[in-house]
N, C-alpha and C positions, 0 to 999 in steps of 0.2 A: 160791403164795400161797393161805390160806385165810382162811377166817373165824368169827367165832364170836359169839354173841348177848354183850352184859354185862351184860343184867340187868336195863336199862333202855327194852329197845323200841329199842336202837340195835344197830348193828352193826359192829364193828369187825375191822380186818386184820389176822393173823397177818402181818409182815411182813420181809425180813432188814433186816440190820445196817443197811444203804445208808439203809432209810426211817426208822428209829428217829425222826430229830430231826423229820420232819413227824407220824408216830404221837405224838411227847410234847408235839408243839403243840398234835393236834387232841385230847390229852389233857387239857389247859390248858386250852383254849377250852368243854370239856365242863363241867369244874368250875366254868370261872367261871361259863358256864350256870344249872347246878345251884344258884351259891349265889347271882343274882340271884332264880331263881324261888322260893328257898324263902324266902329274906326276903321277895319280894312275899307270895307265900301266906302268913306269916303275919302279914303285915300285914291278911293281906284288901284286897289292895290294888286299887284300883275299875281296869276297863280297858275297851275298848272292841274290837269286836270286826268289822273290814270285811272284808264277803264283794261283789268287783264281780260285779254281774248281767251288767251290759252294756260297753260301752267309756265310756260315759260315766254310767255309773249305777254306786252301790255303797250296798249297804244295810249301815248303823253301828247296831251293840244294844251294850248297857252292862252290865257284868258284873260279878264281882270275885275276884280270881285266890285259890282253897281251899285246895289242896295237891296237892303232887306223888306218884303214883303210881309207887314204882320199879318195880316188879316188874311194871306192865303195860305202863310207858312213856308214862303218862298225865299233861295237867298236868288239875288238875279247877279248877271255877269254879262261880258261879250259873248258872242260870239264866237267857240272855242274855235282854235287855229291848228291843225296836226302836221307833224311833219314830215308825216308819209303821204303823197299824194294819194286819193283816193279814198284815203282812211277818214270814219267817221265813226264817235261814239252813239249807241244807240238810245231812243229813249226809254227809260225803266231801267237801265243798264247799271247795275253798281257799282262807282267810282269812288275815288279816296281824293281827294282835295288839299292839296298841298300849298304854305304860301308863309312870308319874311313879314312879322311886324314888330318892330323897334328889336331889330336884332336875335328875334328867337322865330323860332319855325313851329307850324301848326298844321294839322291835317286834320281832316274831317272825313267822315262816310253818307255818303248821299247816294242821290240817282240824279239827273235832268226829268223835271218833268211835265217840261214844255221847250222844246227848241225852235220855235220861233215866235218868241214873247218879243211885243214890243217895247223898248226901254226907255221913259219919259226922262229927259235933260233939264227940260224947262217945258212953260208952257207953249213953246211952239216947234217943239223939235223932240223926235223919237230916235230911236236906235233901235235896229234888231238886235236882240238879246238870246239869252237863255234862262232857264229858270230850274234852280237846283230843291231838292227837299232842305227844309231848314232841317240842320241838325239840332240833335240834341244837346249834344258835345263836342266841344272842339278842343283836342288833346294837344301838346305839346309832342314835337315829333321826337322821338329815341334815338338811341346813338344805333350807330349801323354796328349788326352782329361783327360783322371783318372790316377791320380798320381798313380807312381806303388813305392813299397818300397824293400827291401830286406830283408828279414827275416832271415838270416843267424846267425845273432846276440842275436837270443834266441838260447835256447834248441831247437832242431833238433824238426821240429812242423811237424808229422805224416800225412799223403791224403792216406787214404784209397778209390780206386780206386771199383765201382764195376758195370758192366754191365747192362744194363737194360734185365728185366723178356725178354723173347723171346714174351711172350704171353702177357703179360702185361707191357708194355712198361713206365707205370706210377709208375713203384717199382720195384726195382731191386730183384732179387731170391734170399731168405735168406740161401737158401744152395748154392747158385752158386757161381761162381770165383770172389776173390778181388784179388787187387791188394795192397802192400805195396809201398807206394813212398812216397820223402819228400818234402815239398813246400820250393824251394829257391825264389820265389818272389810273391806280391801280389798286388792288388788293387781291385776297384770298379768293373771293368769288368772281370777281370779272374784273373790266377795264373800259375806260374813257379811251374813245380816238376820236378824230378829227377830221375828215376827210372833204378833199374839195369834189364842188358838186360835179364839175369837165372831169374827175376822175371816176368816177360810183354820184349819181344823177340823185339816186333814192337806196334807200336801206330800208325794208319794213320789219316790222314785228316779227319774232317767229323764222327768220330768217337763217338758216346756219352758214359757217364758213372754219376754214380754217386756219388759224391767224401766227403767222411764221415772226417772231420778234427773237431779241437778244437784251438782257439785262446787263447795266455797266458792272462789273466784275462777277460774271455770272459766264463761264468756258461755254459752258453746253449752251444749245438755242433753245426756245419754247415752240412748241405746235399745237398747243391743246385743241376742240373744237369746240366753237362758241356757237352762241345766239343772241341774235340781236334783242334787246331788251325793252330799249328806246330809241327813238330820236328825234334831235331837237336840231333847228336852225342855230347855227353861231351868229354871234353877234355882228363880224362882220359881212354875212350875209352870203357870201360866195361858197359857204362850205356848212357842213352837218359835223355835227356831237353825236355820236352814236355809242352806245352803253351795249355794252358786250359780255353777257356771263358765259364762265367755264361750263360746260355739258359735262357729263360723269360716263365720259361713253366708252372712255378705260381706266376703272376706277385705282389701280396702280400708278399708271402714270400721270393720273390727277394729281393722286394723291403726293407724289415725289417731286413733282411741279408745286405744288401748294406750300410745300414747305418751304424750297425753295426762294419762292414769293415771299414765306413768310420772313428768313432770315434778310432776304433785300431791306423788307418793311420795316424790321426792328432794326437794322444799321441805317436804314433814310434815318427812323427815330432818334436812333442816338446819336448821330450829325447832328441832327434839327435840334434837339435839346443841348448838345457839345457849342453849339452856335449861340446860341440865345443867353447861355451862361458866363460868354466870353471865352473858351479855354481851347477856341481854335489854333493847330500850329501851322 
């Protein structure tokens, strides 16, 4: 068995007879490849780009997919854009590639491995770019392990945001800084908030707090401790998306909050489907 470059930065097996039909799958699989990315790039299609730092940190920059490089095996992009000031993905760095075309969602696994390619428009005009490993494969994305819901659709549900003690890391300082933010989405593992920039400037990765909310028919309040996951600029510009998972840092009362969550989840559900069926009273 040998091999031999094709042209594209992949590499393929000279193989016998026996492998033919796994060679003409992974031959299929390469095309359909090639013709989601080149529809995205010429859509200029916007994507998002996660590089994880830590195990529970990953830094998300927002780009938008340029065109494909055969001959070096490159896909190229903008410019990624992060919405933690200072944060920057590095290059070699292993990212997952995320992005919307005609209504289904796609990820990929690459690296950058040139960030400051220049990116040809036309013949008299460039762009600074980047330049990603062409993948192999570009998978359709999975449904999320824990259903997330959107809570928009109550009364505005308050996350008071508040740092952990400098000294005591087990309880936040009762005189020290909170944060006001409002939860736009939920589930089992964490939560979507909102916050404006005059209130919390930046949020980074890796970031913990502890976040003080109340659920509509839910007596008790929640406190769990989170970490910051993501964040992304809001559309309107004045304010940050910030993706917050639960920490397991008291695995009882995780766990009794989780449920919790859960039966919220399944009664959002069964409204949302009592709605759509007509048999609201």
């Amino acid at each position: 068995m040998s091999s031999a470059p094709t042209g594209k930065g992949r590499t393929v097996c000279e193989q016998g007879p026996e492998t033919k039909r796994d060679a003409m799958l992974h031959e299929s699989t390469h095309r359909k490849t090639d013709e989601v990315l080149v529809t995205a790039c010429a859509r200029n299609t916007p994507a998002e780009i996660h590089h994880r730092t830590t195990a529970d940190a990953v830094t998300v920059a927002r780009t938008r997919l340029m065109g494909v490089d055969e001959e070096e095996g490159q896909l190229l992009a903008e410019v990624p854009r992060c919405a933690s000031p200072g944060s920057r993905i590095p290059v070699d760095a292993p990212v997952s590639v995320h992005f919307s075309l005609d209504r289904t969602r796609y990820r990929f696994v690459s690296a950058i491995v040139d960030d400051r390619r220049r990116i040809r428009l036309n013949e008299h005009r460039t762009v600074p770019g980047i330049a990603l490993r062409l993948p192999d494969e570009v998978e359709r994305s999975q449904r999320r392990s824990a259903l997330r819901i959107l809570t928009i659709r109550y009364d505005p549900i308050l996350v008071v945001l508040a740092p952990p003690h400098p000294e005591h890391p087990e309880a936040c300082a009762v005189d020290g800084p909170a944060f006001r933010t409002w939860m736009v989405d939920l589930s089992m593992g964490g939560m979507g908030v909102l916050v404006d920039t005059h209130v919390l400037p930046t949020a980074r990765t890796g970031e913990t707090f502890y976040a003080l909310f109340r659920l509509p028919q839910e007596q008790e309040p929640f406190c769990p401790r989170v970490v910051v996951r993501h964040v992304r600029p809001a559309r309107s510009g004045d304010s940050l998306r910030v993706g917050l998972a639960f920490q397991n840092w008291r695995p009882r009362a995780l766990r009794r909050d989780q449920q919790r969550i859960a039966r919220f989840v399944a009664r959002h559900e069964r409204d949302m489907l009592r709605r759509r069926r007509g048999h609201v009273e």
